[in-house]
C-alpha positions as CSV (number, residue, x, y, z in Angstrom):
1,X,-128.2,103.3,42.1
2,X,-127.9,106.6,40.5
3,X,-124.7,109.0,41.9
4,X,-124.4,106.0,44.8
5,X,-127.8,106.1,45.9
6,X,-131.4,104.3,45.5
7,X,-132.5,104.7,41.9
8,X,-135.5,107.2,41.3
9,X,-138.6,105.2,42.0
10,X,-140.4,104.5,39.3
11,X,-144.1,106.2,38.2
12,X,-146.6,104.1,38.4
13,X,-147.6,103.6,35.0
14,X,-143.4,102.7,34.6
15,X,-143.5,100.3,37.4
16,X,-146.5,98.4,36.0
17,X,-144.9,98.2,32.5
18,X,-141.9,96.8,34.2
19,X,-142.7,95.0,36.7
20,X,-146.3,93.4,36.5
21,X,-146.3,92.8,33.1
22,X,-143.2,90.9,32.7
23,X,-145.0,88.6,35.4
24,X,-148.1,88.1,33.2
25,X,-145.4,87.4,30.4
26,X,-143.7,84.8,32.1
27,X,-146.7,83.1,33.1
28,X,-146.5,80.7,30.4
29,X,-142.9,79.3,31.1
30,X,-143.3,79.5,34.8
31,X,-143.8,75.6,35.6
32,X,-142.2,74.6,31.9
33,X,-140.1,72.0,32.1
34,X,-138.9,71.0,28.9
35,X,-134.8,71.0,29.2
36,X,-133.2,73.4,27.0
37,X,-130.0,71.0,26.1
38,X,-129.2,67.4,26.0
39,X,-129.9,65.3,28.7
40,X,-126.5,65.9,31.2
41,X,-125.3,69.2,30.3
42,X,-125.6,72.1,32.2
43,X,-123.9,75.2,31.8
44,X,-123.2,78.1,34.5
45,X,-123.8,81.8,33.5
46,X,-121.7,84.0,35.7
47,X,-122.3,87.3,35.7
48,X,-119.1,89.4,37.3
49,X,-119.4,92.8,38.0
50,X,-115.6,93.3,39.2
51,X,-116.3,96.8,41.2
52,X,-114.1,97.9,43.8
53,X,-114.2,94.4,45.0
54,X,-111.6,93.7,42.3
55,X,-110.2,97.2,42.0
56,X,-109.2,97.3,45.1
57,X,-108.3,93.8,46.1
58,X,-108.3,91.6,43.2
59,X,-111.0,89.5,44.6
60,X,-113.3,88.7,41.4
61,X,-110.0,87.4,40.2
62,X,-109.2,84.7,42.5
63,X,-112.8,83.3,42.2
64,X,-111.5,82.9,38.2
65,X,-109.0,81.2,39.2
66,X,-110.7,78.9,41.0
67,X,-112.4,77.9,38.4
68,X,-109.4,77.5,36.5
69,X,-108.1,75.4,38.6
70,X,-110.8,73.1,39.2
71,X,-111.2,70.1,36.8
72,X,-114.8,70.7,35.7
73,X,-116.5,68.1,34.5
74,X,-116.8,68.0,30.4
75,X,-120.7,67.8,30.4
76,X,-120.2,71.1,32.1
77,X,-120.2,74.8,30.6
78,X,-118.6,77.9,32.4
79,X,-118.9,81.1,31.0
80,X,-118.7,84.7,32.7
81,X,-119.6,87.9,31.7
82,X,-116.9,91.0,33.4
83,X,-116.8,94.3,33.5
84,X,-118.0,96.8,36.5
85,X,-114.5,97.5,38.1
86,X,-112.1,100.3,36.9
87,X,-109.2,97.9,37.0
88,X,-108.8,93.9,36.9
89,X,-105.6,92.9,38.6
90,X,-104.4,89.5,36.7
91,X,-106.3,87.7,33.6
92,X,-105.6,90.6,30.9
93,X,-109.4,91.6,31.4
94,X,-109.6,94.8,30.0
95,X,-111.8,96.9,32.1
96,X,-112.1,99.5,29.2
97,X,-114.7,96.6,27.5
98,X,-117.3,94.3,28.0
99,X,-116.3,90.9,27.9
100,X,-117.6,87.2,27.8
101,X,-115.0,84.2,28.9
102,X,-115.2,80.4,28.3
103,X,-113.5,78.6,31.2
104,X,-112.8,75.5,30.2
105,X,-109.5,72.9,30.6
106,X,-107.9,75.6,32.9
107,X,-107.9,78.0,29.8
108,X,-109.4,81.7,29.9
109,X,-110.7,82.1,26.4
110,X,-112.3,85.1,25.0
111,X,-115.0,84.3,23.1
112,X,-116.8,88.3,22.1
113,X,-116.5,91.7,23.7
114,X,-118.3,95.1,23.1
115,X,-117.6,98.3,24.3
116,X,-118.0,98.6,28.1
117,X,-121.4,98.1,29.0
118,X,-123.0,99.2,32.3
119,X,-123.2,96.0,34.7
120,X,-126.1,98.0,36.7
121,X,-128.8,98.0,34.0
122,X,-131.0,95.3,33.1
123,X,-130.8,95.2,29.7
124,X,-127.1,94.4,30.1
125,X,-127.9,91.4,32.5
126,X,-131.2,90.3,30.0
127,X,-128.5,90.4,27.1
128,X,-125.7,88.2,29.0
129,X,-128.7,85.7,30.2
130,X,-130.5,85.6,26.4
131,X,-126.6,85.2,24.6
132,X,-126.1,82.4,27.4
133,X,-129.3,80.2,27.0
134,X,-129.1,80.8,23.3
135,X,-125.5,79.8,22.9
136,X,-125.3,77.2,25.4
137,X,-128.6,75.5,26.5
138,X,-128.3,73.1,28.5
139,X,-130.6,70.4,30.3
140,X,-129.8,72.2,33.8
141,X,-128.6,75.6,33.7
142,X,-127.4,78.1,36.6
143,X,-127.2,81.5,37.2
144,X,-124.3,83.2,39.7
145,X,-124.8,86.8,39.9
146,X,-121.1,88.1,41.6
147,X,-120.5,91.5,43.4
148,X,-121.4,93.7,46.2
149,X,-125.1,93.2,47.7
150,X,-127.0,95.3,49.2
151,X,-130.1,94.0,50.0
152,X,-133.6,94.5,49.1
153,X,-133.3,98.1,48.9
154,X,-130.3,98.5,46.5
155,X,-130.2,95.2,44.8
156,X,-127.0,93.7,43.4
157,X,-123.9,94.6,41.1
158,X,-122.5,98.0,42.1
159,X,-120.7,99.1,38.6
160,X,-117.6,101.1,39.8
161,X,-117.4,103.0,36.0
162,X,-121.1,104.1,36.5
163,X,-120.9,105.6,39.9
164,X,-121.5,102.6,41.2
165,X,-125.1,102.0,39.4
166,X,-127.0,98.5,41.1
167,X,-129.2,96.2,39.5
168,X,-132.4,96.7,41.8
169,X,-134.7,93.8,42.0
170,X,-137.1,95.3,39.8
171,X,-134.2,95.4,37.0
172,X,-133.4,92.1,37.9
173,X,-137.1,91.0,37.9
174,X,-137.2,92.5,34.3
175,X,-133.7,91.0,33.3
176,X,-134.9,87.5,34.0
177,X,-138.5,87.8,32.5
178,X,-137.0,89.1,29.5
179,X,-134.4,86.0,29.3
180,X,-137.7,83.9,30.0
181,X,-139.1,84.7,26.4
182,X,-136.8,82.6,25.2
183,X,-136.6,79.7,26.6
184,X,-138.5,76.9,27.6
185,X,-137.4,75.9,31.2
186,X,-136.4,77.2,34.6
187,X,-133.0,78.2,35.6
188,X,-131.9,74.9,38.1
189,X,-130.6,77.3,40.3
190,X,-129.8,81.4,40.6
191,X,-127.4,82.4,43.0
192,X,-126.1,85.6,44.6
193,X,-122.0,85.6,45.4
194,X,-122.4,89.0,47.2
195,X,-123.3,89.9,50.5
196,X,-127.4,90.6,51.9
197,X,-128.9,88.8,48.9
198,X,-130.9,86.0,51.0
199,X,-134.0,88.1,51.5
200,X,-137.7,87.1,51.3
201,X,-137.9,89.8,48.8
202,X,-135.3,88.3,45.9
203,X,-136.1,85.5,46.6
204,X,-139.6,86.1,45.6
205,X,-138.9,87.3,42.5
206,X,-135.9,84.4,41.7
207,X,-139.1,82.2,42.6
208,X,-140.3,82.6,39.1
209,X,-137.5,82.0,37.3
210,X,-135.7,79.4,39.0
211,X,-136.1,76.1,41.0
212,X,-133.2,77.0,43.7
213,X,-131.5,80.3,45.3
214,X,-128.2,80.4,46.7
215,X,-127.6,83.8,48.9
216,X,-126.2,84.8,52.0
217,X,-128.1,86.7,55.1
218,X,-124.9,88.1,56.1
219,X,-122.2,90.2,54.9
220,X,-119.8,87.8,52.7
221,X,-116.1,87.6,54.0
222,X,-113.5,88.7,51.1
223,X,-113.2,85.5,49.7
224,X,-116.7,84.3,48.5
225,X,-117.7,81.5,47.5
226,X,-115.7,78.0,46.9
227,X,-115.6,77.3,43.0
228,X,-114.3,74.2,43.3
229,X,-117.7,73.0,44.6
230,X,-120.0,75.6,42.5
231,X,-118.7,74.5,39.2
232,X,-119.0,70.3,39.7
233,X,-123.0,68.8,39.1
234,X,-125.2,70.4,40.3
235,X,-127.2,67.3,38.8
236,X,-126.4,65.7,41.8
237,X,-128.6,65.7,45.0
238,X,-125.9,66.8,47.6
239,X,-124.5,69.3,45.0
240,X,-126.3,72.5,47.6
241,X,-125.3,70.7,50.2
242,X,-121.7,70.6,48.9
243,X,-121.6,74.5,48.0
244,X,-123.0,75.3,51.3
245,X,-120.3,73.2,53.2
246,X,-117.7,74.0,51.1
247,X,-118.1,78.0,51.7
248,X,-118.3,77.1,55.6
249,X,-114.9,75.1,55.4
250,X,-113.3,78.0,53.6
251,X,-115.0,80.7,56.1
252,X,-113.5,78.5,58.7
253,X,-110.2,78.0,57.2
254,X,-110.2,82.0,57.2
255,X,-110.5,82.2,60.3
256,X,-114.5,84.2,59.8
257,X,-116.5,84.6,62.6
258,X,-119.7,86.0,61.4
259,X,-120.9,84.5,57.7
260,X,-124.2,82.6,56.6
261,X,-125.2,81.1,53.1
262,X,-128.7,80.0,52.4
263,X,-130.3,77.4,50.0
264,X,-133.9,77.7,49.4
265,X,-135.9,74.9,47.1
266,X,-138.0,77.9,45.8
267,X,-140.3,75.4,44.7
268,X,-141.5,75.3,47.9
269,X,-141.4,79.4,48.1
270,X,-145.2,79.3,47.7
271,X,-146.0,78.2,51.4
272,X,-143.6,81.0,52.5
273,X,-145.4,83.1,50.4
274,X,-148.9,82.2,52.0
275,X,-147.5,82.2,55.5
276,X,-145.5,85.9,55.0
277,X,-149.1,87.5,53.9
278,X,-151.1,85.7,56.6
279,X,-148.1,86.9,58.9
280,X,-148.3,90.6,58.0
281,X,-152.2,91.0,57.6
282,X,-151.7,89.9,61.5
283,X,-149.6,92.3,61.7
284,X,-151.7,95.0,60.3
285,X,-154.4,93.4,62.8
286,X,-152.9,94.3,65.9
287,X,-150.6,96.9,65.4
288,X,-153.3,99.4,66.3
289,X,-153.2,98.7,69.6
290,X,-149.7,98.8,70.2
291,X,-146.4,99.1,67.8
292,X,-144.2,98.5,70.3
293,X,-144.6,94.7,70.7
294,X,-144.1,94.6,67.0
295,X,-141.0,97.0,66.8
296,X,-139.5,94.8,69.7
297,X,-140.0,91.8,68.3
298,X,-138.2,93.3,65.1
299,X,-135.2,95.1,66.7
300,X,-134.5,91.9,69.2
301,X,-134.1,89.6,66.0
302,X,-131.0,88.7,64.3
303,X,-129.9,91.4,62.4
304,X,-127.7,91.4,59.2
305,X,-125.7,94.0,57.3
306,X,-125.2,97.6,58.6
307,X,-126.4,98.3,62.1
308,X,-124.9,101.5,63.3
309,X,-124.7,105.4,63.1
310,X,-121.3,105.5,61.2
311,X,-122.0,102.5,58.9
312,X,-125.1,103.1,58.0
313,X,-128.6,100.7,58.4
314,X,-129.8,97.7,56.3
315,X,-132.4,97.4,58.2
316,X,-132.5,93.6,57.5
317,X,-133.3,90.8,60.2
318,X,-134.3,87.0,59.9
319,X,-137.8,86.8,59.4
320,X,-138.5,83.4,60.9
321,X,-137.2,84.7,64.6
322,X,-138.7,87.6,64.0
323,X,-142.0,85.9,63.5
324,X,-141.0,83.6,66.1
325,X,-140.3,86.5,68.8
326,X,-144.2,87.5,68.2
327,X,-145.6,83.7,68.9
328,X,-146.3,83.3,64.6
329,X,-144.5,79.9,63.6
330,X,-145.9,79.0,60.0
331,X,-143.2,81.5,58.8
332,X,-140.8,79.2,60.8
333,X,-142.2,75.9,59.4
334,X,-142.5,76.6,55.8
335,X,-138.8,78.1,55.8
336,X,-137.5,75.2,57.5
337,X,-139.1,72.7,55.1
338,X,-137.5,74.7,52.1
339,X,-134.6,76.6,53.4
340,X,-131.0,75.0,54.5
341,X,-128.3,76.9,55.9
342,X,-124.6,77.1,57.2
343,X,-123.7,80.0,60.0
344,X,-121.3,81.0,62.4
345,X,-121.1,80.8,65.7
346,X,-121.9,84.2,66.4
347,X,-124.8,84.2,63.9
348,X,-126.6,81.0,65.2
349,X,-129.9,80.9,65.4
350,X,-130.5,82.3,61.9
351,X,-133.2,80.3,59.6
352,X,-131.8,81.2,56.2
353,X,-134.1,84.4,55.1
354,X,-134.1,87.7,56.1
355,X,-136.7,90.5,55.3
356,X,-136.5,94.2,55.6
357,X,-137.9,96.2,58.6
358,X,-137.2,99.7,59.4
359,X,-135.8,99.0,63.0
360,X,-133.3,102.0,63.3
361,X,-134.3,104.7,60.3
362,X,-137.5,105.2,58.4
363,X,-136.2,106.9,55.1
364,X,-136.3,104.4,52.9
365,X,-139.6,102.7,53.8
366,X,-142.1,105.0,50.7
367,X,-139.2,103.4,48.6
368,X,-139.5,99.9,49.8
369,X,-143.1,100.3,49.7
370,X,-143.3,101.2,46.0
371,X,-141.6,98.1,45.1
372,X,-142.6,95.4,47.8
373,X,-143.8,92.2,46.6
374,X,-146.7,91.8,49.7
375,X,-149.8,93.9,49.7
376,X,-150.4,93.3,53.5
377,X,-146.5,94.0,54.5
378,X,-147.2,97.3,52.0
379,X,-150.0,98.1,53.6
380,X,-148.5,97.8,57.5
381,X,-145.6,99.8,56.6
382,X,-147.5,102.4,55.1
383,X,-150.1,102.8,58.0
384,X,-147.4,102.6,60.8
385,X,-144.2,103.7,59.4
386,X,-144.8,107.1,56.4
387,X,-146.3,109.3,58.8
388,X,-144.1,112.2,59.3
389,X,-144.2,113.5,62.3
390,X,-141.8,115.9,64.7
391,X,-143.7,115.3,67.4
392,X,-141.9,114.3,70.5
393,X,-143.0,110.5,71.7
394,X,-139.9,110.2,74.2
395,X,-140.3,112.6,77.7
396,X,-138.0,112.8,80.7
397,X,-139.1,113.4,83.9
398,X,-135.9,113.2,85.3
399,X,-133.3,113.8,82.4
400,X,-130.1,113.1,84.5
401,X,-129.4,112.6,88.6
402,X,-126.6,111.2,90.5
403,X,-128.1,108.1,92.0
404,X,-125.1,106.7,94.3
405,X,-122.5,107.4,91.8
406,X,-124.1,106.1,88.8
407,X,-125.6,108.6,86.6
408,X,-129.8,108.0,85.9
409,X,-132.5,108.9,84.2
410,X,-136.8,108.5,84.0
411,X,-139.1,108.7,81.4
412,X,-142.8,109.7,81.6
413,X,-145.1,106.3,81.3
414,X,-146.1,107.7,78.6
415,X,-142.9,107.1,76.7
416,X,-142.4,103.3,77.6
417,X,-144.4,102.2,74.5
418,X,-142.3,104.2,72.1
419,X,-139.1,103.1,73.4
420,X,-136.7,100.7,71.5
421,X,-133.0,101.4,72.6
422,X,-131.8,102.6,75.5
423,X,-127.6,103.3,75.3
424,X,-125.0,105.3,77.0
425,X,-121.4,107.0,75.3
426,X,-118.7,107.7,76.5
427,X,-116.2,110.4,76.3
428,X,-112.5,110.8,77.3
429,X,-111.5,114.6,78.1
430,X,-107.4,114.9,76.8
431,X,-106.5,116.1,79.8
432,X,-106.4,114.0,83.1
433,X,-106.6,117.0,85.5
434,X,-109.2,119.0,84.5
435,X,-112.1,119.6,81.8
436,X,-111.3,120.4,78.3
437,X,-112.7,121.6,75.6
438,X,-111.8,119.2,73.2
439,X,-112.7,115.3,74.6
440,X,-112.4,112.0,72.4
441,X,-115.0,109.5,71.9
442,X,-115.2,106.2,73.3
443,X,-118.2,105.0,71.9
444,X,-121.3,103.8,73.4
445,X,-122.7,100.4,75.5
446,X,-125.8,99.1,76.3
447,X,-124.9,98.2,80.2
448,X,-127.8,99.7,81.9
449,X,-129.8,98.5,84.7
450,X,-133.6,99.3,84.3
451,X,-134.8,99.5,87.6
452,X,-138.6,99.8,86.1
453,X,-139.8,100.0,82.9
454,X,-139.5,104.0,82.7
455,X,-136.2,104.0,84.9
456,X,-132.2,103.4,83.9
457,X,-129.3,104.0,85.5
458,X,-126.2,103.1,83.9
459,X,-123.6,100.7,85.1
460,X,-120.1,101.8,83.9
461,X,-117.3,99.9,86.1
462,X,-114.6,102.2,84.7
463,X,-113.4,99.2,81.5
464,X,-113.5,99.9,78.0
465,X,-112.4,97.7,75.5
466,X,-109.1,97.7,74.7
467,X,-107.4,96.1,70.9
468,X,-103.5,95.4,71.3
469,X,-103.5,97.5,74.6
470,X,-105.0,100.7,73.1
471,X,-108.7,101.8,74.0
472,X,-111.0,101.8,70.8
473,X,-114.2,104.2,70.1
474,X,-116.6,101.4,69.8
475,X,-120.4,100.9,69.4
476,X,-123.0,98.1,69.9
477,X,-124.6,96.6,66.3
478,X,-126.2,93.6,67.5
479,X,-127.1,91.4,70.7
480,X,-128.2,87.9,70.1
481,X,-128.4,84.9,72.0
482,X,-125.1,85.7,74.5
483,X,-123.6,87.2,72.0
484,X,-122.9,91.2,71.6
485,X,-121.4,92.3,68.1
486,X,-119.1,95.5,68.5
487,X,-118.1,98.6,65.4
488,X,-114.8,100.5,65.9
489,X,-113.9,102.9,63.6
490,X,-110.0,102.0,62.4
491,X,-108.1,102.5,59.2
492,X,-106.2,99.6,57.9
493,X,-103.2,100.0,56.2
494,X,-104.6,103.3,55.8
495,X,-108.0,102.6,54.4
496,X,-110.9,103.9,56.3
497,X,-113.6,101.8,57.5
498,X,-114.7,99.6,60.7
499,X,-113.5,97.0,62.8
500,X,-116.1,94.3,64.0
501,X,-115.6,92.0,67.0
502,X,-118.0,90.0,69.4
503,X,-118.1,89.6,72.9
504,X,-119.3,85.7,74.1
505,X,-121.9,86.6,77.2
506,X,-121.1,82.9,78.5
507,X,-117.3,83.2,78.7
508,X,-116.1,86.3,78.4
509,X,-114.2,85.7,75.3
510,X,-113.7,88.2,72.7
511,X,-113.1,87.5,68.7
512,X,-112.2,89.6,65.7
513,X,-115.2,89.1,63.1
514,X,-112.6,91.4,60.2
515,X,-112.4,94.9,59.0
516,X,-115.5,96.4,56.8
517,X,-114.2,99.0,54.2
518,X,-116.1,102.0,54.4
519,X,-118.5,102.8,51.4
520,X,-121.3,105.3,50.9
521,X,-122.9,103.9,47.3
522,X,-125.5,102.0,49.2
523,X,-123.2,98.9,48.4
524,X,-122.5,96.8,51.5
525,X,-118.6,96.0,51.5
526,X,-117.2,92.2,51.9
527,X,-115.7,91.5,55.7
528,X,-111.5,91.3,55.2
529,X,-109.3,89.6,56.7
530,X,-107.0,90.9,59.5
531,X,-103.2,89.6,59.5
532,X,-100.1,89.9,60.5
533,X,-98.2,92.7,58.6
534,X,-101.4,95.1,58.1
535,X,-101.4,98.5,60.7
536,X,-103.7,99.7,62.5
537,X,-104.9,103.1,63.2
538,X,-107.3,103.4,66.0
539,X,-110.1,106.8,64.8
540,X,-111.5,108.7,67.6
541,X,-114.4,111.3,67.3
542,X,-113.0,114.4,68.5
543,X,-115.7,117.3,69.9
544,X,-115.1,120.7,69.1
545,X,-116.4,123.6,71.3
546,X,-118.7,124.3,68.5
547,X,-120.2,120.8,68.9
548,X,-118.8,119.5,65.7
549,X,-117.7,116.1,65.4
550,X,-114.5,115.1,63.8
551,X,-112.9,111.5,63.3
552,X,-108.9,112.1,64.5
553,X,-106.8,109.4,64.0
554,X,-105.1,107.4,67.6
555,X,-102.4,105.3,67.8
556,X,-101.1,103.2,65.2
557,X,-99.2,99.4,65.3
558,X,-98.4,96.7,63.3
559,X,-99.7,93.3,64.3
560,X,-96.9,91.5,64.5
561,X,-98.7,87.9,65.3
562,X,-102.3,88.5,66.4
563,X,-104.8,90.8,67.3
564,X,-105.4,90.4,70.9
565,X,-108.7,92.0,72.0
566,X,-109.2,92.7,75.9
567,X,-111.4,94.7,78.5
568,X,-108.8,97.2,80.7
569,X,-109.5,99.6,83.4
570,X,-109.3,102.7,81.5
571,X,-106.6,104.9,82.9
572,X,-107.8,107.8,86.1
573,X,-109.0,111.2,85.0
574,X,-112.3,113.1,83.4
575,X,-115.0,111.7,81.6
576,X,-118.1,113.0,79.9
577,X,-121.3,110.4,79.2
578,X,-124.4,110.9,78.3
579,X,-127.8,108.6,77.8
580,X,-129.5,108.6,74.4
581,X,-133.1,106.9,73.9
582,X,-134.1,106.0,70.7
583,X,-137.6,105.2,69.9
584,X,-139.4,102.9,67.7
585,X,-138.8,105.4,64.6
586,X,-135.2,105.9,64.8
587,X,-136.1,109.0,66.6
588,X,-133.3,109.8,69.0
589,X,-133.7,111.6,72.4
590,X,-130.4,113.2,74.6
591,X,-130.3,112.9,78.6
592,X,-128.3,115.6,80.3
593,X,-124.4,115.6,80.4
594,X,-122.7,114.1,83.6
595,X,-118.8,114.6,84.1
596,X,-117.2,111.6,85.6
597,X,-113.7,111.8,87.8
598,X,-111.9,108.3,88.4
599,X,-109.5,108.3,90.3
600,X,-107.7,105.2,92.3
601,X,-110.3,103.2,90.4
602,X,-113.0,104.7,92.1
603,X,-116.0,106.6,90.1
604,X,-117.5,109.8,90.9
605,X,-120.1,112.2,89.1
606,X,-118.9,115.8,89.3
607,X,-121.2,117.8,87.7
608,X,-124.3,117.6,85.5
609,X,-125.1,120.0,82.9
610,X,-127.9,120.4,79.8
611,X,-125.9,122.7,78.0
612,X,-123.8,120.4,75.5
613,X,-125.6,119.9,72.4
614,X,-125.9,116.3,71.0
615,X,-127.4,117.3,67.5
616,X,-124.1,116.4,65.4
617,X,-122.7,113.8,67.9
């Protein structure tokens, strides 16, 4: 990703040298079989682009050690290639070169370095992978590419010395086929220790080079993976079984609420293949006569990554309950037949694969399109979801009314097939007496009655949620089988970025999922731990009388033992809230303002007004 962002899309004639004919090239070792190394050995090729990850937290650097400290088996070859992070905390890796390590008998040795080499280009992965099969072939050999993720859009390995540049899966795609020349077998396995990487899409493309995936749906807590289990046989039949139960009972042991790792026998990928076309030519069938059953289906499935206005979108949801939600189940059958994975509580439900789907923002779909790996998908995205339009497809016949002290609105029938979210925020004026100028967001909810399908009123009891007694500015990312996942804007020990936290439908209960560092590279960060000792600052947007929209920092406290999330009566005085529709684009459409007074616990609507302007909030 150049200067943080997607990588310039490749011409055409560039995209077919790249991508189609390495295909065609690889052909001939596709179903080869004919081990590499003695009968036994197998060797692990990890490829560890540091990045802020280890910058910033040292985090690259405790999987090393893990490995060190494991007693790998002597039949058993580790090496790694670093580089991609401006400073390594322990090890003596020099971030200033790129460097290849033998693990072996608890000893780090250096084996060759070269000046520092850019972790987010292909040739630089192809090279690692052709030095690796070369140097130690092995009869089984794996594949462990380390870093951020970010999905199918931005790919994998974010190098922090090339503003953080990604391997996109077209690089990767090239990477691998070029490491295919040479040899004369499949990788046993390649895996992703970084976050969003358990897509249809890599996967499709690790389906040529590999007889297993290991990847995660979901952002990956701080820790990663447990090494102990990745570097023992993976000769042996429970050895996926092992990793995947290993990284649940360190998630656990963390104390992680929200995690998911995936293993798919890709030589099985075929049937998902077959049943993802059939699913989108269906698709493509009868979307014609309606998109919204589609975009429904899409935005009501489990959702992974970034899912909110300050984070960002990664427009990524499982793509067997998403087939599932439309009545399609040969997506569901072939993934269960081929794809085994561990989850969390609040991410239940989840089948293993995700696929992208432009649920909240459009953008990025020509992008996606240029480089998807299913015609029919291509083609349904491109009919439904290129066409740029400013035309309005949300209308208010009533854009804000006092219906018996709750503040409502109604659409035009028109508008019921184009609509995907309906929400309500919340705003706190500073002073409890009268209206302000300045007021302080609270965030938004999604606690609205629909009284028919072109009518909501909202339902706001006067409670907020409250984080060690102090009110946070939070939004809704996800809703999912009784569970709601929250976003607060915090800093932590001074480092912006977003709380996350879910609310439990069936008890009431609320949990602390960790803090997500903010990052705008297109990189998705790693959840962190939240623990006694580290402050908290609670971020606010503040609105200016120029409609501008500033984040001000709120109070700040040390957690002395626990976080202890609740839902308070917020205190008397004046509100502001408004209701936003968004439709099936990512379009967004602004109700009236209403003015709320509580006082004694009792809710009122003062006035109602259309003259605030929502365009920056």
């Amino acid at each position: 990703m150049k200067n943080g962002r997607m990588k310039k899309i490749l011409s055409c004639n560039l995209f077919i040298i790249l991508f189609i004919i390495p295909i065609l090239q690889g052909c001939a070792h596709l179903d080869a079989n004919q081990a590499m190394g003695p009968k036994g050995t197998q060797s692990i090729f990890v490829y560890m682009c540091g990045s802020t990850l280890e910058t910033k937290n040292g985090a690259a650097s405790k999987n090393i050690q893990e490995m060190l400290d494991n007693n790998i088996p002597s039949s058993t070859t580790v090496v790694i290639q670093t580089g991609g992070a401006k400073k390594w905390r322990v090890l003596d890796i020099d971030p200033s070169r790129s460097q290849r390590y033998l693990i072996k008998d608890g000893e780090l040795t250096l084996l060759s370095e070269t000046d520092k080499q850019n972790m987010g280009e292909s040739k630089t992965l192809s090279d690692f992978l052709k030095w690796g099969v070369e140097t130690y072939p092995a009869e089984k050999m794996g594949v462990i590419l380390w870093d951020h993720g970010g999905g199918s859009l931005s790919g994998v390995c974010f190098d922090e010395n090339y503003n953080m540049d990604s391997l996109s899966l077209t690089e990767l795609d090239a990477a691998f086929a070029s490491a295919g020349e040479i040899m004369t077998d499949q990788f046993e396995y390649i895996g992703f220790d970084a976050c969003l990487m358990a897509n249809y899409e890599t996967a499709y493309i690790a389906s040529k080079y590999a007889r297993n995936m290991i990847a995660s749906e979901e952002l990956e807590p701080s820790g990663g993976w447990d090494y102990e289990s990745v570097t023992t046989r993976f000769a042996d039949e429970a050895y996926y079984e092992n990793v995947l139960q290993a990284y649940q009972k360190k998630c656990e042991a963390q104390g992680k609420q929200a995690y998911t790792l995936s293993h798919i026998d890709l030589t099985q990928f075929f049937a998902i293949q077959t049943a993802f076309d059939l699913f989108a030519e269906n698709l493509l069938k009868v979307a014609p006569s309606g998109l919204k059953p589609i975009a429904d289906a899409a935005t009501n499935a489990i959702t992974f990554g970034y899912n909110s206005r300050l984070e960002g979108y990664s427009n990524l949801i499982d793509l067997a309950d998403f087939a599932q939600l439309l009545q399609q189940d040969n997506i569901k059958q072939a993934i269960e037949k081929s794809v085994t994975a561990v989850n969390s509580k609040d991410k239940q439900g989840a089948y293993g694969l995700s696929v992208y789907y432009p649920v909240r923002e459009t953008k990025f779909v020509k992008n996606y399109i240029e480089n998807t790996i299913s015609e029919p998908y291509c083609s349904f995205l491109n009919s439904f979801y290129t066409v740029d339009s400013e035309a309005s497809l949300i209308h208010f016949t009533d854009k804000g009314s006092d219906a018996d002290g709750e503040f409502h609105i109604s659409l035009s029938d028109d508008s019921v097939q184009y609509v995907s979210n309906v929400e309500y925020y919340l705003y706190q004026f500073k002073s409890v007496s009268d209206y302000e100028e300045k007021i302080y967001g609270l965030g938004s909810d999604s606690d609205l009655i629909q009284n028919a399908p072109n009518s909501y009123t909202t339902s706001f009891e006067g409670k907020w949620v409250a984080l060690n007694d102090t009110f946070l500015n939070c939004t809704v990312i996800d809703m999912k089988d009784g569970v709601i996942t929250f976003s607060s804007p915090v800093l932590l020990n001074n480092q912006s970025g977003t709380l996350r936290f879910s609310f439990r439908l069936s008890d009431g209960s609320l949990s602390v999922q960790g803090f997500l560092p903010a990052d705008s590279s297109g990189a998705s960060e790693r959840l962190q731990s939240v623990k006694p000792g580290d402050s908290i600052t609670v971020l606010y947007e503040e609105r200016t009388p120029n409609f501008t929209v500033n984040l001000i920092e709120g109070n700040r406290f040390v957690i002395e033992d626990e976080l202890r999330l609740s839902v308070k009566q917020l205190p008397d005085g004046y509100f502001q809230s408004y209701i936003v529709v968004t439709d099936i684009f990512g379009k967004q459409y602004y109700s009236n303002d209403a003015v709320l007074l509580k006082s004694n616990g009792h809710i009122t609507i003062k006035t109602i007004s259309d003259e605030v302007d929502h365009g920056l909030v």
